[in-house]
Biopython code that builds the backbone (N, CA, C, O; Angstrom):
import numpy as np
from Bio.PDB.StructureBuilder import StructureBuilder

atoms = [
    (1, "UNK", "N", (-9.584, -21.449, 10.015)),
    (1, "UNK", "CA", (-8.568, -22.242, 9.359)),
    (1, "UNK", "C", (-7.262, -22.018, 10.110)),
    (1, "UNK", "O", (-6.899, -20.848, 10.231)),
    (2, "UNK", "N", (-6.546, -22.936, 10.606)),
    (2, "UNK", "CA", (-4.787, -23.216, 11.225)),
    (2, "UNK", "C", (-3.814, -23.421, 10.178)),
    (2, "UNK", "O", (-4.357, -24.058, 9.276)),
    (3, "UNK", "N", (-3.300, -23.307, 10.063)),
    (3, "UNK", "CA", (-2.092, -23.237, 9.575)),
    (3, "UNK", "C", (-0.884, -23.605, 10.132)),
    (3, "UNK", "O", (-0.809, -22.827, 11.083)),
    (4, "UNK", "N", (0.102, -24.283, 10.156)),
    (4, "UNK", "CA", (1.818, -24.260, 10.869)),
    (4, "UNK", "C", (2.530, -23.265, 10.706)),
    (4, "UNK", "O", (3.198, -23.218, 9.673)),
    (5, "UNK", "N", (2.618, -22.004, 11.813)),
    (5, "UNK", "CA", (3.795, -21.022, 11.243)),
    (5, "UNK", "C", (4.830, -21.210, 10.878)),
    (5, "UNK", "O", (5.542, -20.230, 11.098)),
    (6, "UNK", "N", (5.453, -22.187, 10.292)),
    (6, "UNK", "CA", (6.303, -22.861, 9.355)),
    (6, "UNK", "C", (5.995, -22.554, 7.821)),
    (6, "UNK", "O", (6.780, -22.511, 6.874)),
    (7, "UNK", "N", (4.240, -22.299, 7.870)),
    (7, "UNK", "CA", (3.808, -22.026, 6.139)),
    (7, "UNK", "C", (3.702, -20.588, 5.614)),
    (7, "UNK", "O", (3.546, -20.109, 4.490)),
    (8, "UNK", "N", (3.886, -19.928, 7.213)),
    (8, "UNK", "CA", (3.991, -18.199, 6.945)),
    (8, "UNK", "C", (4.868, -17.561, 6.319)),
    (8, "UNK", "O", (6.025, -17.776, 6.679)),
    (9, "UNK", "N", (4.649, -16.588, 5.205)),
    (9, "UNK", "CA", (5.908, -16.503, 4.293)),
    (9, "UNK", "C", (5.546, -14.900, 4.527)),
    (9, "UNK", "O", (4.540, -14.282, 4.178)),
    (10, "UNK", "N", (6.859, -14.393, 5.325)),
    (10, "UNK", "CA", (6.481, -12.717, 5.273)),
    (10, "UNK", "C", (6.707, -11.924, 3.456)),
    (10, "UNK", "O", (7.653, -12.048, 2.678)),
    (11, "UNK", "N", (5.542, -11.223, 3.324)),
    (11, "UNK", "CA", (5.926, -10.866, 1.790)),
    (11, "UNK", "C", (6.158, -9.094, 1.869)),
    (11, "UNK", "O", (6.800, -8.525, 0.986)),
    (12, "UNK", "N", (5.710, -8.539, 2.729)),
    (12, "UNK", "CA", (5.918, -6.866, 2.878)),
    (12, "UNK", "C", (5.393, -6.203, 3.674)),
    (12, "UNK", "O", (4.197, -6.488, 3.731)),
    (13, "UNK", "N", (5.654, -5.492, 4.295)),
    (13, "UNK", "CA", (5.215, -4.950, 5.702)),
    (13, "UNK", "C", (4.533, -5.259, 6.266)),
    (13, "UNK", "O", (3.638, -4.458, 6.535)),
    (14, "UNK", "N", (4.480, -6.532, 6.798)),
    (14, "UNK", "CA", (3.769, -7.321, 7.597)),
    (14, "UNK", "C", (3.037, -7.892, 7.438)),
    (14, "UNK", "O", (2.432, -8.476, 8.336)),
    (15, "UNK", "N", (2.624, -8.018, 5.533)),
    (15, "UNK", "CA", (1.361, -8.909, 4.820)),
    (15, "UNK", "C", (2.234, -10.554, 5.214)),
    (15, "UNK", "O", (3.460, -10.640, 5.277)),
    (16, "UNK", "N", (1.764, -11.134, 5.325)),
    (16, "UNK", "CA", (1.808, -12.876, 5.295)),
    (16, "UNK", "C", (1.283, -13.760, 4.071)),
    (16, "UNK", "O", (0.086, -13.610, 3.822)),
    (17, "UNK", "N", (1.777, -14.389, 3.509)),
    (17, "UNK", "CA", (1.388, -15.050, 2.641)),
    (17, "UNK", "C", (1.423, -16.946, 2.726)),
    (17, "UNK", "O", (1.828, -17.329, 3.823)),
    (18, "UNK", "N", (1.256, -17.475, 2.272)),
    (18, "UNK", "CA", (1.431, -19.089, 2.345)),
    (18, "UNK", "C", (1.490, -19.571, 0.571)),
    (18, "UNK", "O", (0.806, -19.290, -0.413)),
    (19, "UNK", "N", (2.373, -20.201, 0.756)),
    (19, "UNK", "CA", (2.420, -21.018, -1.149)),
    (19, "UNK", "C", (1.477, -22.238, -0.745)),
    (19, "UNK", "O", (1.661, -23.078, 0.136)),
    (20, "UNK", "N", (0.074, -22.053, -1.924)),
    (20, "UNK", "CA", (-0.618, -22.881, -1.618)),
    (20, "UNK", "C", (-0.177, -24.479, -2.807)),
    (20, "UNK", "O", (0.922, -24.553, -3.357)),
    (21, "UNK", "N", (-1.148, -25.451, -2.961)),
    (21, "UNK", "CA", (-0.367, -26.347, -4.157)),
    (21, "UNK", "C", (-1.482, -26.250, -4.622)),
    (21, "UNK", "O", (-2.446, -26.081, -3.875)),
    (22, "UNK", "N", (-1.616, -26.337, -5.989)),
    (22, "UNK", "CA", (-3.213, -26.076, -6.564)),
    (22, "UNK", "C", (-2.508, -26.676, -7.979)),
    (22, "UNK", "O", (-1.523, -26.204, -8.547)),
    (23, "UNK", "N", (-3.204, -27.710, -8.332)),
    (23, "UNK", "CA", (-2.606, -28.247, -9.471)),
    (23, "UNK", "C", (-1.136, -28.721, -10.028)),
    (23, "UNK", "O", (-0.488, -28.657, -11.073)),
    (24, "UNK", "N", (-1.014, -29.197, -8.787)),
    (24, "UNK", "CA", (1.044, -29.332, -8.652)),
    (24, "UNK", "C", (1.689, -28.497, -8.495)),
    (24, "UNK", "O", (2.852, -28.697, -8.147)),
    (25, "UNK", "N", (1.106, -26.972, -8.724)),
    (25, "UNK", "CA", (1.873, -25.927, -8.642)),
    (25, "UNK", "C", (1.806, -25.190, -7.839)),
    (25, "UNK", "O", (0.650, -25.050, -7.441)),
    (26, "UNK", "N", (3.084, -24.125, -6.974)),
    (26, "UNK", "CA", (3.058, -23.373, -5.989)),
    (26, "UNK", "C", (2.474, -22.251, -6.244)),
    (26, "UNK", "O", (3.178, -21.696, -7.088)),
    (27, "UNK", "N", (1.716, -21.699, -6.030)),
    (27, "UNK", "CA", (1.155, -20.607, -5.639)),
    (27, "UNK", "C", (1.288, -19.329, -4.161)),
    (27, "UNK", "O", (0.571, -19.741, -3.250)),
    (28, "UNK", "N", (1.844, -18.276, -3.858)),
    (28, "UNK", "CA", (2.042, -17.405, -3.385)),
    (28, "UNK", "C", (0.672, -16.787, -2.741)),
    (28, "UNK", "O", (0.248, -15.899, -3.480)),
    (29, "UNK", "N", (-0.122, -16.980, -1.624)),
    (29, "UNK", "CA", (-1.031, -16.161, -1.545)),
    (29, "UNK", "C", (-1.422, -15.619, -0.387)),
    (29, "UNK", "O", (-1.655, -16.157, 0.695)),
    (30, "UNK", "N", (-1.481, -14.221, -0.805)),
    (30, "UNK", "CA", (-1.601, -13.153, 0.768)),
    (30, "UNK", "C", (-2.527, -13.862, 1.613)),
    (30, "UNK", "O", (-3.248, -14.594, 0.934)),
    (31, "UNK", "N", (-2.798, -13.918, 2.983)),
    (31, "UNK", "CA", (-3.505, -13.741, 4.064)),
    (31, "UNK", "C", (-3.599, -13.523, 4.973)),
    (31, "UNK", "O", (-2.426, -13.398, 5.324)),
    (32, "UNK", "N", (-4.241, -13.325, 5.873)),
    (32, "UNK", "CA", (-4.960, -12.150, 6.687)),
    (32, "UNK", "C", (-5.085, -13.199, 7.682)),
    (32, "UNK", "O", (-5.813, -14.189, 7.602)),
    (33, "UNK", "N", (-4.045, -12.781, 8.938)),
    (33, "UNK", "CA", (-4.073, -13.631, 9.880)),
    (33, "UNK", "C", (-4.968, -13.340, 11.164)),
    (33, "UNK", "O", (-5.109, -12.120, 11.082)),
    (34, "UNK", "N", (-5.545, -13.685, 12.119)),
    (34, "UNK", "CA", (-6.168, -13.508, 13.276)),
    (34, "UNK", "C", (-5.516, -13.402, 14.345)),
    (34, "UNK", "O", (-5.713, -12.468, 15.122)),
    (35, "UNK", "N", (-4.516, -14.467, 14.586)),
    (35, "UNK", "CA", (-3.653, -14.763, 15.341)),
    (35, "UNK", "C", (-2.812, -15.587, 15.280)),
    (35, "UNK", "O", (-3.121, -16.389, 14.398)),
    (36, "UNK", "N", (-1.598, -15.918, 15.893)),
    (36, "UNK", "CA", (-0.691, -16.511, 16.197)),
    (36, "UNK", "C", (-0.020, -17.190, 17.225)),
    (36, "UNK", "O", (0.056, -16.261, 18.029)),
    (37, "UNK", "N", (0.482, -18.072, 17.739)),
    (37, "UNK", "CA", (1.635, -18.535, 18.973)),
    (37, "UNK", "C", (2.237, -19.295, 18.314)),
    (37, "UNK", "O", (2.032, -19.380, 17.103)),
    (38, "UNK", "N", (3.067, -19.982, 18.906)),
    (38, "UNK", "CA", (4.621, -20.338, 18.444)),
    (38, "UNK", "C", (4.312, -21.935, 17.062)),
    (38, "UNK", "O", (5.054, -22.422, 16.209)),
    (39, "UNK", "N", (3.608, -22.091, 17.276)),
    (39, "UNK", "CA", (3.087, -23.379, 16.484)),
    (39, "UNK", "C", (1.973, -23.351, 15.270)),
    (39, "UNK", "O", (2.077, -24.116, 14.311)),
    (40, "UNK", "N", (0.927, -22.425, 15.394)),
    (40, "UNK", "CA", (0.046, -22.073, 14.602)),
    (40, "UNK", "C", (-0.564, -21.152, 14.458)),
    (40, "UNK", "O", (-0.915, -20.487, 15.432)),
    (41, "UNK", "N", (-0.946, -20.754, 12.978)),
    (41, "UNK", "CA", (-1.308, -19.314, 12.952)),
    (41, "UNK", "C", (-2.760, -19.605, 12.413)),
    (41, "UNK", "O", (-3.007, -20.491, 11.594)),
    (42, "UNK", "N", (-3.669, -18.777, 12.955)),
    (42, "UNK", "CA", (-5.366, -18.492, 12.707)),
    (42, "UNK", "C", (-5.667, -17.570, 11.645)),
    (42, "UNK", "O", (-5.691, -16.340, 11.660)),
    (43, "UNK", "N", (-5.936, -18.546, 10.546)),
    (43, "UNK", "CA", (-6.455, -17.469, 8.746)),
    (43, "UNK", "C", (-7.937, -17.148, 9.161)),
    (43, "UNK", "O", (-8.907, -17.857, 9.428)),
    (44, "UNK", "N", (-7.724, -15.831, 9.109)),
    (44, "UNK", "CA", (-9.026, -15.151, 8.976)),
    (44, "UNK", "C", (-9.706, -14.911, 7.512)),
    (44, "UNK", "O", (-10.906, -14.775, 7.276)),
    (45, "UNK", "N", (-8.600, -14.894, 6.579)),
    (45, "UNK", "CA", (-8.817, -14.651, 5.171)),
    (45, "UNK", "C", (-7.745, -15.229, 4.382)),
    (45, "UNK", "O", (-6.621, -15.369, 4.865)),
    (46, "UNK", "N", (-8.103, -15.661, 2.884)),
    (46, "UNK", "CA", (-6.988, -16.687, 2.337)),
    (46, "UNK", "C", (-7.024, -17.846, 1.990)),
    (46, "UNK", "O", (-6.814, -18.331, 0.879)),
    (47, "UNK", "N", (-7.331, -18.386, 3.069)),
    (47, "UNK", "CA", (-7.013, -19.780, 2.950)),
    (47, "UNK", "C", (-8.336, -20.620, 3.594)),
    (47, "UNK", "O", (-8.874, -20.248, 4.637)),
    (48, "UNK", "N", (-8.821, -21.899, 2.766)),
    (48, "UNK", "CA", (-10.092, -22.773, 2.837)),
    (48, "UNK", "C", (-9.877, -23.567, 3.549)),
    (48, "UNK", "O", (-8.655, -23.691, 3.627)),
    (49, "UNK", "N", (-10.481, -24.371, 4.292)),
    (49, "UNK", "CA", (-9.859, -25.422, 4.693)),
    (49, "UNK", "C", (-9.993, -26.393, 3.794)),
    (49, "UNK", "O", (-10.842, -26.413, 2.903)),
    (50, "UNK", "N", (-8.875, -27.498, 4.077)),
    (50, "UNK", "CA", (-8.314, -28.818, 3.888)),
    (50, "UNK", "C", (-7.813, -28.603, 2.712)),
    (50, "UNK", "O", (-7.956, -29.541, 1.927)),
    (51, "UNK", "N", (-6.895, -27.040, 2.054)),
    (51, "UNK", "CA", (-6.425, -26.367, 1.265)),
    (51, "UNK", "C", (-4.736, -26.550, 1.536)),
    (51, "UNK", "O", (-4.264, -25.883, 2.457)),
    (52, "UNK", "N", (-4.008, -27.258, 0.913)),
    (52, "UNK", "CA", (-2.700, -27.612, 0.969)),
    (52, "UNK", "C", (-1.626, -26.773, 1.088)),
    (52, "UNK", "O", (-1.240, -26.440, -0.033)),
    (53, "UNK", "N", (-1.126, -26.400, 1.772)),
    (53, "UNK", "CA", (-0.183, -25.580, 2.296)),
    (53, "UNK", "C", (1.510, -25.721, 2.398)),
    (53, "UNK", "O", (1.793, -26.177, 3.506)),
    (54, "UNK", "N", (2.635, -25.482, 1.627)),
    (54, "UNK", "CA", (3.963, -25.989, 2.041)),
    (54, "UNK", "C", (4.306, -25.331, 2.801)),
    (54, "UNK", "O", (4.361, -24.101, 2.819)),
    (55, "UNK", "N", (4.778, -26.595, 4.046)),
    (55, "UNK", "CA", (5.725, -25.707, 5.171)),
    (55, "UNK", "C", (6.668, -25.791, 4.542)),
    (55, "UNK", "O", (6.873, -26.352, 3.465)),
    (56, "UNK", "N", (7.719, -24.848, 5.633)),
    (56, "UNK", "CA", (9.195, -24.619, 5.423)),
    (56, "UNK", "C", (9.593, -24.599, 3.882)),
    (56, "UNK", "O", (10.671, -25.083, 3.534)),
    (57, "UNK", "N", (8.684, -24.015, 2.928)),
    (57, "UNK", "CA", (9.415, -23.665, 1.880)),
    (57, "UNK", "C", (10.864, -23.869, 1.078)),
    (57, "UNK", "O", (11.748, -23.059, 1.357)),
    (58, "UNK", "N", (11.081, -24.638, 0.351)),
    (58, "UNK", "CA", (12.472, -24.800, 0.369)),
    (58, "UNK", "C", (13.223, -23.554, -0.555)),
    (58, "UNK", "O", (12.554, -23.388, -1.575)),
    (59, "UNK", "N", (14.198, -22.794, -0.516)),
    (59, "UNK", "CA", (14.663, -21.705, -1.540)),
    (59, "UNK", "C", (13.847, -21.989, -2.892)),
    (59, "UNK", "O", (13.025, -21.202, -3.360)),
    (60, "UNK", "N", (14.142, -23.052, -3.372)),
    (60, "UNK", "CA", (13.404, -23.099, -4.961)),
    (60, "UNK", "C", (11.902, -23.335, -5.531)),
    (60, "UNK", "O", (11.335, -23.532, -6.606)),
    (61, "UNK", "N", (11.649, -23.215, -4.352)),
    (61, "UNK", "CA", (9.547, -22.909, -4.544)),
    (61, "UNK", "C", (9.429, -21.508, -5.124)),
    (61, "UNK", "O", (10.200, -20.662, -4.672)),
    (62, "UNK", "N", (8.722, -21.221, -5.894)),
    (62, "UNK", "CA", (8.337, -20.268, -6.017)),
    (62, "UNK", "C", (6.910, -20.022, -6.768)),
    (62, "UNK", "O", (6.215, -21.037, -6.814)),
    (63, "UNK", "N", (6.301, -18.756, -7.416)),
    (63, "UNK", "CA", (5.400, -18.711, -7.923)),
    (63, "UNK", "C", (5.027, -19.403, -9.556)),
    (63, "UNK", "O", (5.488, -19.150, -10.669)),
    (64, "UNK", "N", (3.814, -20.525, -9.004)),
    (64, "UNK", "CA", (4.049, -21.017, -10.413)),
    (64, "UNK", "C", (4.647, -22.820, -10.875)),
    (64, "UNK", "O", (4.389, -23.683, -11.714)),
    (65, "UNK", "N", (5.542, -22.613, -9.730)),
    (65, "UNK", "CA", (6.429, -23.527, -10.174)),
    (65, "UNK", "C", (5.650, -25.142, -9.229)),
    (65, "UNK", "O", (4.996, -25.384, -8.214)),
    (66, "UNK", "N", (6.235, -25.826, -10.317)),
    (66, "UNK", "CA", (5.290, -27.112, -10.356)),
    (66, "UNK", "C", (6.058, -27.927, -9.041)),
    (66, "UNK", "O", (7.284, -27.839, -9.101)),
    (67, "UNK", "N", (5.577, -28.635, -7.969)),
    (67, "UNK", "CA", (5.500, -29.457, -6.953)),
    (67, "UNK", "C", (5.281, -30.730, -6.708)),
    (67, "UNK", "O", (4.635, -31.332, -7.565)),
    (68, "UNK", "N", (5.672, -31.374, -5.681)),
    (68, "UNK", "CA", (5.277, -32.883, -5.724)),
    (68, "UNK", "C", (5.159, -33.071, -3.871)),
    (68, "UNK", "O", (5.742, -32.448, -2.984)),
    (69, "UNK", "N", (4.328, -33.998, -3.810)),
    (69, "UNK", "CA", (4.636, -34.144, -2.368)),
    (69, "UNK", "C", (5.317, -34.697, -1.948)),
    (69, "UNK", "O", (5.743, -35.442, -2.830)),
    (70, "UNK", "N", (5.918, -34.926, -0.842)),
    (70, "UNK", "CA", (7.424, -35.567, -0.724)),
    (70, "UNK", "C", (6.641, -36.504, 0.693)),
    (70, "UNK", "O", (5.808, -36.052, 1.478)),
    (71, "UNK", "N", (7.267, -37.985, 0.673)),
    (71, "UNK", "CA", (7.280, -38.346, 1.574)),
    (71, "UNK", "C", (7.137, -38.302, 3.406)),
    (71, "UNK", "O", (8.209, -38.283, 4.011)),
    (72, "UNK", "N", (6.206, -38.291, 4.004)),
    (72, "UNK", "CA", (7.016, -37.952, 5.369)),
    (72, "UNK", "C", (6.659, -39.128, 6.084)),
    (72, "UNK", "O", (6.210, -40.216, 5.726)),
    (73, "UNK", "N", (7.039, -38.529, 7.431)),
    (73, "UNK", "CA", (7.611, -39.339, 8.456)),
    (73, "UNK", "C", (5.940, -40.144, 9.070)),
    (73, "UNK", "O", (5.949, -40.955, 9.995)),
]
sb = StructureBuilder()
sb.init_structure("model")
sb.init_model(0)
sb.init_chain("A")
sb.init_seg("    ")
for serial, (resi, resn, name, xyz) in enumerate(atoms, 1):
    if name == "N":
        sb.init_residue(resn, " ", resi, " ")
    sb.init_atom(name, np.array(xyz, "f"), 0.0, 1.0, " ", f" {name:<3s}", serial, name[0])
structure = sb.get_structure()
């Protein structure tokens, strides 16, 4: 599973986490990366594929809290 290191959320000594969306709502969840370079990071553990992921987090995401998808480009 890839990921955008944009969705990497450092949570404590070096654990990684990603806010997943699971029922409109953000979710916080550790995983266990393989690897990395400047664009994408390799889940070894965590995360399923075609499992929804917010990049770039905005300050007011947090655990729990309900989501919408926003438009893009």
């Amino acid at each position: 599973v890839q990921v955008p290191v944009g969705a990497l959320v450092p949570v404590e000594d070096g654990v990684m986490a990603a806010f997943v969306v699971e029922e409109g709502r953000a979710l916080l969840r550790p995983i266990e990366l393989a690897g990395r370079n400047a664009g994408m990071g390799w889940v070894r553990a965590g995360l399923k594929p075609d499992e929804q992921v917010i990049v770039y987090p905005p300050p007011g995401v947090a655990q729990g809290r309900r989501v919408r998808r926003r438009a893009g480009p």
